[in-house]
VEXPA-711772 format. One record per residue: residue in three letters; x, y, z of N, C-alpha, C in turn. Coordinates in steps of 0.2 Angstrom, whole numbers. Layout:
N
REC   r  n_px  n_py  n_pz ca_px ca_py ca_pz  c_px  c_py  c_pz
REC Ala     X     Y     Z     X     Y     Z     X     Y     Z
...
END
This chain:
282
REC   r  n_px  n_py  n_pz ca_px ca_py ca_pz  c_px  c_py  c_pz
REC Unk   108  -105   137   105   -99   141   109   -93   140
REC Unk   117   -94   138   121   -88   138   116   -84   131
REC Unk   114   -89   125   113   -85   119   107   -82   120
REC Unk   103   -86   124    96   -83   124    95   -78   127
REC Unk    98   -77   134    98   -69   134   101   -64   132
REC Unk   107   -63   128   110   -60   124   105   -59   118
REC Unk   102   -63   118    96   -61   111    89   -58   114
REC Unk    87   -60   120    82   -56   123    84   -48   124
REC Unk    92   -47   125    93   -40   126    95   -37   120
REC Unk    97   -39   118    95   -36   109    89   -35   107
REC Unk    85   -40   108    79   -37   106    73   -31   112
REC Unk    76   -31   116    75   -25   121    73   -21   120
REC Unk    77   -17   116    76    -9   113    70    -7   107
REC Unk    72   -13   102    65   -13    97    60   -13   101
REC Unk    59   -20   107    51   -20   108    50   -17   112
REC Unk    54   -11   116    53    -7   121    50     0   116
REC Unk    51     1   111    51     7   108    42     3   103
REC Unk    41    -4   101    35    -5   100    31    -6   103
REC Unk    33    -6   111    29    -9   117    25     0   117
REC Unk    28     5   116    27    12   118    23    16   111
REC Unk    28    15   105    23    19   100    17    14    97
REC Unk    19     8    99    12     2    93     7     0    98
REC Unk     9    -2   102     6    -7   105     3    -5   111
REC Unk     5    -1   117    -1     2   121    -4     9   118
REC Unk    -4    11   113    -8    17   108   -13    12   104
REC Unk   -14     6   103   -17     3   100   -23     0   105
REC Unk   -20    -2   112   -26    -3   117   -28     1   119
REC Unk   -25     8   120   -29    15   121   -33    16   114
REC Unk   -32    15   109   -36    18   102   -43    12   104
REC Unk   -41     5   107   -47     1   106   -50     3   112
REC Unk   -50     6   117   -53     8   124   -58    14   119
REC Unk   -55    19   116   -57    27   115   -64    23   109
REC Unk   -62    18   106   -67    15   102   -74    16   105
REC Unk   -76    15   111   -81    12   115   -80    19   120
REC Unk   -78    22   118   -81    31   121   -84    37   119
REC Unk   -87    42   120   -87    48   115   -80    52   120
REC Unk   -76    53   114   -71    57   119   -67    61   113
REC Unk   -67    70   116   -65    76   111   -60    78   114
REC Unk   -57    75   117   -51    77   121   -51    82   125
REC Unk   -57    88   125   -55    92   130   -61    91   135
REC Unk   -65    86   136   -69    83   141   -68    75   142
REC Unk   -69    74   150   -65    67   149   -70    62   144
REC Unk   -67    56   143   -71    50   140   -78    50   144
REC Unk   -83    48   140   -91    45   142   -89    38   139
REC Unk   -92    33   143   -91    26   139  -100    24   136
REC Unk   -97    22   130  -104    22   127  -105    13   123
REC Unk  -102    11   124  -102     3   123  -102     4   118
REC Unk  -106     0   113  -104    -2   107  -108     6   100
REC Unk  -110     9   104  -113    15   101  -110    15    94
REC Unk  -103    19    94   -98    21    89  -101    14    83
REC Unk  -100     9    84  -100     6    80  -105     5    74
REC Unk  -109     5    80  -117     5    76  -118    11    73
REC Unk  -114    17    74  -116    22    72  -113    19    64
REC Unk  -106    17    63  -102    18    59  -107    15    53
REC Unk  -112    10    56  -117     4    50  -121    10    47
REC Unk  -121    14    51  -127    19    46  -123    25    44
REC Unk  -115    25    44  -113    31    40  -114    31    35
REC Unk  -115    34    29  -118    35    22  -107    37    19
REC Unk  -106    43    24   -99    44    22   -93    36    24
REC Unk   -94    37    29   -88    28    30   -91    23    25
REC Unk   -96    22    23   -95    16    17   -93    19    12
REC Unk   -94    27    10   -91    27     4   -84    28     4
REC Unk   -81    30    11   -74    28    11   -71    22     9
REC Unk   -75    18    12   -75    12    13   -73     7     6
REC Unk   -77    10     0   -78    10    -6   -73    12   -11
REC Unk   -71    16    -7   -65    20   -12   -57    18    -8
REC Unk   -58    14    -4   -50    13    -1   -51     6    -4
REC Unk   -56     4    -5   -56    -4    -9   -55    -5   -16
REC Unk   -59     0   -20   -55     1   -26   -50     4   -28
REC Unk   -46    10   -22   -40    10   -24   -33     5   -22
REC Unk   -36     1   -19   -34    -6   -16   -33   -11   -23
REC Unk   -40   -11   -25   -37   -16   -32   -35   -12   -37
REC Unk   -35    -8   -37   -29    -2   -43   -21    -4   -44
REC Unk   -20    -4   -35   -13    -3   -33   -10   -10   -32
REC Unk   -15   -14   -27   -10   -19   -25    -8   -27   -33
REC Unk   -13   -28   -36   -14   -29   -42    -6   -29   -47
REC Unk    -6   -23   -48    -3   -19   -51     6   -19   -47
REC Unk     7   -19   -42    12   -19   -36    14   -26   -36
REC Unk     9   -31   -38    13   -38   -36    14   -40   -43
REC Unk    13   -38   -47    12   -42   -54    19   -38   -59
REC Unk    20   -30   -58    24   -27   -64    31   -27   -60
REC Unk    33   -28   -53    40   -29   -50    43   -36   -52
REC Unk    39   -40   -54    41   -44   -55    44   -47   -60
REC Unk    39   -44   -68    42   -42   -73    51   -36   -73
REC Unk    49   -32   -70    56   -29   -69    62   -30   -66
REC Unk    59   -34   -60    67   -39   -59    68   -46   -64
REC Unk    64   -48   -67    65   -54   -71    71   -49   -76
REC Unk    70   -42   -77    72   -39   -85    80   -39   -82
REC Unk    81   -35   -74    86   -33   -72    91   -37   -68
REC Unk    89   -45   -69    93   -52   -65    95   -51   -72
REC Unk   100   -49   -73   104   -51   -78   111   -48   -76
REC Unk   116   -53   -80   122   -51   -81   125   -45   -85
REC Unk   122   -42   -84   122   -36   -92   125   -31   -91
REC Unk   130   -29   -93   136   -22   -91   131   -15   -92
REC Unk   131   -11   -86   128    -7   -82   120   -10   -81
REC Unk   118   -16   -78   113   -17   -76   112   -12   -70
REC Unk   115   -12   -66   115   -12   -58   114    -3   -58
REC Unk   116     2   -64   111     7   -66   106     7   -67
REC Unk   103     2   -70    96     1   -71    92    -2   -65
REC Unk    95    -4   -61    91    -5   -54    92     0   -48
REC Unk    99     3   -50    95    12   -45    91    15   -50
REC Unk    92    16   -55    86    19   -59    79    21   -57
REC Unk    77    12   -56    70    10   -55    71    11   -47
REC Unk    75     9   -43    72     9   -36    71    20   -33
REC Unk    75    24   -37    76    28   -38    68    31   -34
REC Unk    62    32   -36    56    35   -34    55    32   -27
REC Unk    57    27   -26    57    26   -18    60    30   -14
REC Unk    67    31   -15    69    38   -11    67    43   -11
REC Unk    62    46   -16    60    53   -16    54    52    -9
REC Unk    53    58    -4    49    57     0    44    59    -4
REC Unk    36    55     1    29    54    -3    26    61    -1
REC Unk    28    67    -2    25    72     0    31    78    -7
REC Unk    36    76    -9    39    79   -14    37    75   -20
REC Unk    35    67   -19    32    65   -26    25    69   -26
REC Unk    20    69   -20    12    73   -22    13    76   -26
REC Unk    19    84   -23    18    90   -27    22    87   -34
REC Unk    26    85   -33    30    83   -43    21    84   -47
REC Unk    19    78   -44    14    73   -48     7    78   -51
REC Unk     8    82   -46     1    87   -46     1    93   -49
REC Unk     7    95   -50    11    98   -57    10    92   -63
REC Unk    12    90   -64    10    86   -70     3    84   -70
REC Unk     0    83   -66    -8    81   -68   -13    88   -68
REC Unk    -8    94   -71   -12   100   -70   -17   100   -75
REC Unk   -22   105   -76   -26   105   -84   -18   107   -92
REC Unk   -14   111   -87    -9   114   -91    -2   110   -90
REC Unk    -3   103   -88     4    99   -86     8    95   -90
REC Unk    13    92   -89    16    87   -93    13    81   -97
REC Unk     6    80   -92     4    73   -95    -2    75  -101
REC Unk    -6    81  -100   -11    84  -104    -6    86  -110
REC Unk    -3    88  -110     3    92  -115     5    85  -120
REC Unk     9    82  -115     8    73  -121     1    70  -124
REC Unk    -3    71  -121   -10    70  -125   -11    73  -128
REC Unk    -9    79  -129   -10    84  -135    -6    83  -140
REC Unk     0    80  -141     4    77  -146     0    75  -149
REC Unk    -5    69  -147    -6    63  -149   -12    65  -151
REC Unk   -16    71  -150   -25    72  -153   -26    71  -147
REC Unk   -26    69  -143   -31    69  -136   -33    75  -132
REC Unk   -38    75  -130   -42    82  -125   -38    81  -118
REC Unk   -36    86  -114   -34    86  -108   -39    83  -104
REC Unk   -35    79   -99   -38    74   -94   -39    77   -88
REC Unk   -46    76   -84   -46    81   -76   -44    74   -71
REC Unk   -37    74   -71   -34    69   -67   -35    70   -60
REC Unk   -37    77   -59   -37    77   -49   -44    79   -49
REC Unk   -46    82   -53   -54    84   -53   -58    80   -56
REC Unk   -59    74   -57   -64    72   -58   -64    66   -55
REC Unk   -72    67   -52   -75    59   -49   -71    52   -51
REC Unk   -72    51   -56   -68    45   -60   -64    44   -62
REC Unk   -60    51   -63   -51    50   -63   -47    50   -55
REC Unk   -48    53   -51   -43    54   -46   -40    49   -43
REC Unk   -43    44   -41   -43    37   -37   -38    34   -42
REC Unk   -38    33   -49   -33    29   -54   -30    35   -55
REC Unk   -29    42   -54   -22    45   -53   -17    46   -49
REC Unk   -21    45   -44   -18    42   -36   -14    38   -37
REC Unk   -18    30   -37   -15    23   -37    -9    24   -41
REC Unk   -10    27   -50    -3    29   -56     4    33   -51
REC Unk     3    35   -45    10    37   -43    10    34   -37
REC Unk     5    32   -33     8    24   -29    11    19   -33
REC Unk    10    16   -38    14    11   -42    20    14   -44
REC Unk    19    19   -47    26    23   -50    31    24   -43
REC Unk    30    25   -40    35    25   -34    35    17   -31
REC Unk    30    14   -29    35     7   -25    35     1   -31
REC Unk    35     2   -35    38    -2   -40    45    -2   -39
REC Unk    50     1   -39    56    -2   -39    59    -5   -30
REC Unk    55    -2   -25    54    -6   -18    52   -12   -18
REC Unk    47   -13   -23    44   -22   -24    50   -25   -28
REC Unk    53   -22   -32    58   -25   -37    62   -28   -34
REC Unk    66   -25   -28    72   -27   -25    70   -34   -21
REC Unk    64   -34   -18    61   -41   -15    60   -46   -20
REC Unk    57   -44   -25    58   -49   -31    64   -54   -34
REC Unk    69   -46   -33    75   -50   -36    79   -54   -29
REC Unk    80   -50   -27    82   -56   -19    83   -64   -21
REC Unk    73   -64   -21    71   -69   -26    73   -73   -31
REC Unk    72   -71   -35    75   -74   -40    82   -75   -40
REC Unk    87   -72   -38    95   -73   -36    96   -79   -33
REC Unk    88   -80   -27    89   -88   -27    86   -97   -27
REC Unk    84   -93   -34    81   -99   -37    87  -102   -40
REC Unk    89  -109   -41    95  -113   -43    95  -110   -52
REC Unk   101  -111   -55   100  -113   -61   100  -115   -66
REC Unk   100  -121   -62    99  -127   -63    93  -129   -67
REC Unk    89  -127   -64    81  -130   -68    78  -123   -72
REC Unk    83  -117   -75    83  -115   -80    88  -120   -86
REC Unk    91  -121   -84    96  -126   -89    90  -130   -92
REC Unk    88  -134   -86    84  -140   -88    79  -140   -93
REC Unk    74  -133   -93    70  -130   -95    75  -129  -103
REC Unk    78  -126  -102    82  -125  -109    83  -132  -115
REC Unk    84  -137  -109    86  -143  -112    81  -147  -115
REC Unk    72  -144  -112    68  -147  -116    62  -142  -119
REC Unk    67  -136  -121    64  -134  -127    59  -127  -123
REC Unk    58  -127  -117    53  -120  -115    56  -113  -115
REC Unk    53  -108  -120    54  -102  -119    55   -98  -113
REC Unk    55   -92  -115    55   -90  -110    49   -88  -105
REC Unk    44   -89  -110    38   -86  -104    35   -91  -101
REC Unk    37   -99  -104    35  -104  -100    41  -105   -97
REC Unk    46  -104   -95    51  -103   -88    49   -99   -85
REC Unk    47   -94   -86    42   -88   -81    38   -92   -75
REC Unk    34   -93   -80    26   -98   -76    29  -103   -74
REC Unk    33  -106   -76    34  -114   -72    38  -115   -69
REC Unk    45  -111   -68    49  -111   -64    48  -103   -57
REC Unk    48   -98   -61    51   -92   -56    44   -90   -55
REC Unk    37   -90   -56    32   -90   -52    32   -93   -45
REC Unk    30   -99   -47    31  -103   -42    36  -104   -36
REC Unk    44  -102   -38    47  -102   -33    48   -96   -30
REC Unk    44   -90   -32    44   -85   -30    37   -82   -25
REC Unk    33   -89   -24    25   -87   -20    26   -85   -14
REC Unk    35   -85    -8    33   -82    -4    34   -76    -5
REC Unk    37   -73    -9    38   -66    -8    31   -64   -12
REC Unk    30   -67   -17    24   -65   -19    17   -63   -13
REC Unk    18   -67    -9    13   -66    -5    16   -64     1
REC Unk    21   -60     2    23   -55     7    23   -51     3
REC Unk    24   -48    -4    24   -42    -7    15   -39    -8
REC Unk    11   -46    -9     5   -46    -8     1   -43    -2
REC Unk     4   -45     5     2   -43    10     4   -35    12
REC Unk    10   -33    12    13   -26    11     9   -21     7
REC Unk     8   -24     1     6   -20    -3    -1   -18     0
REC Unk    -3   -24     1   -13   -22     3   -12   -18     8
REC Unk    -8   -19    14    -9   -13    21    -8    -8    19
REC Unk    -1    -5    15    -2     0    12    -7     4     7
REC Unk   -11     0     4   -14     3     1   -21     6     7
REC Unk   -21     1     9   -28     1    15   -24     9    22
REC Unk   -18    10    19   -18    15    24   -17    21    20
REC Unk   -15    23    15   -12    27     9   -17    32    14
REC Unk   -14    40    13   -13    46    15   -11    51    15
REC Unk    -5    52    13    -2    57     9    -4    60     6
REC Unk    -4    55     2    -6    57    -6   -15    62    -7
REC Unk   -16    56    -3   -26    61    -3   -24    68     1
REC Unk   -22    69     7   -18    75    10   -16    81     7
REC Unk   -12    78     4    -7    84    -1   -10    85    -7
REC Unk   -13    80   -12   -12    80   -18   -22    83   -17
REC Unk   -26    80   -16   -32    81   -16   -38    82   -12
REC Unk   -35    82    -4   -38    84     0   -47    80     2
REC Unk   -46    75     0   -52    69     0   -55    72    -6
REC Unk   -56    76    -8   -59    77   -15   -60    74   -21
REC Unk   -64    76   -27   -68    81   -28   -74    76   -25
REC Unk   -78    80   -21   -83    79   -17   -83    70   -15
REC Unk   -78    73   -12   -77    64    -6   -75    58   -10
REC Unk   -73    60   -16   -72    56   -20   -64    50   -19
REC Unk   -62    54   -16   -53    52   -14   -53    51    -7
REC Unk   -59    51    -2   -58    50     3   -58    44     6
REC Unk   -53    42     9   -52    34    12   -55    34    18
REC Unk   -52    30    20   -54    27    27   -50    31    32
REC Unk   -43    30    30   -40    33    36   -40    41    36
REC Unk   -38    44    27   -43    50    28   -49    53    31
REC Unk   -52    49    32   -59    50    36   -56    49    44
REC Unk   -54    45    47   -51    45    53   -48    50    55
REC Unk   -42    53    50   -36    57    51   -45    65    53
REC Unk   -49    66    48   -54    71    48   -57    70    54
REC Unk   -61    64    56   -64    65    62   -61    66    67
REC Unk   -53    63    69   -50    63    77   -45    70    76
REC Unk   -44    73    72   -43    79    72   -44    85    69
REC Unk   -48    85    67   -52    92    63   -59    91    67
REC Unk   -64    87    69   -70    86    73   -69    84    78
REC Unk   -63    80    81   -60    79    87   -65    73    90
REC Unk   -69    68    89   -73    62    88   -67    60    89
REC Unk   -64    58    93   -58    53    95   -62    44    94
REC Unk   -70    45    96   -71    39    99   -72    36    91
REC Unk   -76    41    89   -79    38    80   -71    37    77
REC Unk   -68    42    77   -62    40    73   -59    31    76
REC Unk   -59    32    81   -56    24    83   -59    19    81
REC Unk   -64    19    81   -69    14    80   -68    13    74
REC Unk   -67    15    68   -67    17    61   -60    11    59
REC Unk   -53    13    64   -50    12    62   -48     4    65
REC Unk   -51     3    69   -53    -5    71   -56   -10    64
REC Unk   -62    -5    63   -64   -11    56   -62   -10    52
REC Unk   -56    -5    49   -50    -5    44   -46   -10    47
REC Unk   -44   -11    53   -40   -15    54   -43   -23    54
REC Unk   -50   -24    57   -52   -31    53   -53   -33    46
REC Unk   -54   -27    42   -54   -27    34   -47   -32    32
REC Unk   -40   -28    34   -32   -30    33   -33   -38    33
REC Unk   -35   -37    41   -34   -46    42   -38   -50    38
REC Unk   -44   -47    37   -48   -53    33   -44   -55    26
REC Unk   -42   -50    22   -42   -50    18   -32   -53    17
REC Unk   -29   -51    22   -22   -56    25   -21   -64    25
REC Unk   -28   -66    27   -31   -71    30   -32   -75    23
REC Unk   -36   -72    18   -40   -76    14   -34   -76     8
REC Unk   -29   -70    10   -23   -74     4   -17   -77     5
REC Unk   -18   -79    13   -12   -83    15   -16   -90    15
REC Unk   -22   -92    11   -26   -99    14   -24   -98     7
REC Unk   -27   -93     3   -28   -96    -7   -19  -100    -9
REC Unk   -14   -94    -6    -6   -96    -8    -4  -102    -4
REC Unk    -7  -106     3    -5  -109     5    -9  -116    -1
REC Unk   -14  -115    -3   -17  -120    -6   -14  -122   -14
REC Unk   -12  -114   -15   -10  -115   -22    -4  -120   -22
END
């Protein structure tokens, strides 16, 4: 009894400050859902209007569209190359432990001083055009074109939480025995069949927390479209939550915006859901 309260009041303060910023802003967001409300006139309650509005937004699907493809850009990419990295930086090797600030190094830059870095180098006159010009290549329109921006986006989401994934990886790997690399050694498997048959495998939980992290985040990314592109060129980089962040404050749709951001939030879990059954199965 002594311990259990002692642990209820330590967790006191966390869930008083979640109870306040998360979680009655979320039942208020799911009330506003089933409103028309612009803030300066009270709520009208409109049932399920907003929603059905959202089935015939031509804009929200293509949100819709493009926070999905930059989903499989990012998350893809976020659970498969950290993994590679901490395999390289689990080593006993004099100045490793450089090489793991190195890499974790882009996470501490905030994501609004990466934008601009980045937007400077993706200029027509920037760093990355300028190395393709080394090489014979035409300059790339990496924020201006329909079918670049989204994979130049994603290229500095990965480039920054790549070394945030890594640290999770390695955790990992630090505690896998090894023992059953020995073992592996003693019947002959290389190294990339110890990969796959030992540290894959004993690494599927974080796998599939780094899996699910990675997918909210992408399913929220913001910044970046914000600073770096402003949903452009012609709605091209516009997400979902971009479109939210636009209707509930620049049109002040408080209700359409909620609504939006409900079936974003059913998107997450579905998709939470269907790869915590595949890793459970696997």
């Amino acid at each position: 009894m002594y311990k259990r309260s002692h642990a209820w009041l330590f967790l006191a303060p966390a869930g008083l400050l979640l109870l306040i910023f998360s979680i009655i802003p979320a039942i208020a967001a799911l009330f506003l859902s089933f409103t028309k409300y612009d803030v300066i006139n009270p709520a009208e309650w409109v049932g399920l209007a907003n929603y059905k509005d959202l089935m015939g937004n031509s804009l929200f699907w293509k949100a819709m569209r493009n926070t999905v493809y930059y989903w499989i850009l990012v998350t893809p990419a976020l659970v498969v190359l950290p993994v590679l990295l901490a395999v390289l930086v689990n080593r006993g090797l004099a100045g490793v432990k450089a090489f793991r600030l190195i890499f974790y190094f882009p996470t501490l830059v905030s994501v609004v001083v990466t934008a601009f870095l980045w937007s400077w180098m993706f200029q027509s006159d920037g760093v990355l055009n300028y190395l393709l010009s080394l090489v014979g290549a035409g300059p790339l329109k990496w924020l201006t074109s329909g079918h670049m921006v989204l994979p130049s986006l994603a290229l500095v989401t990965v480039w920054q939480g790549l070394g945030y994934y890594m640290l999770f990886y390695l955790s990992g790997l630090q505690s896998v025995p090894e023992d059953l690399y020995e073992a592996a050694d003693l019947d002959g498997a290389g190294f990339w069949r110890k990969q796959m048959a030992i540290t894959f495998p004993m690494l599927r939980p974080v796998i599939f927390f780094v899996a699910v992290v990675s997918t909210m985040g992408a399913f929220k990314e913001f910044t970046l479209m914000m600073t770096m592109t402003q949903g452009g060129p012609l709605k091209a980089s516009t997400t979902v939550v971009y479109l939210v962040f636009d209707e509930a404050f620049t049109k002040l749709h408080m209700g359409s915006a909620s609504a939006m951001s409900f079936v974003l939030f059913l998107a997450i879990l579905l998709l939470t859901v269907i790869n915590k059954r595949y890793l459970d199965r696997e």
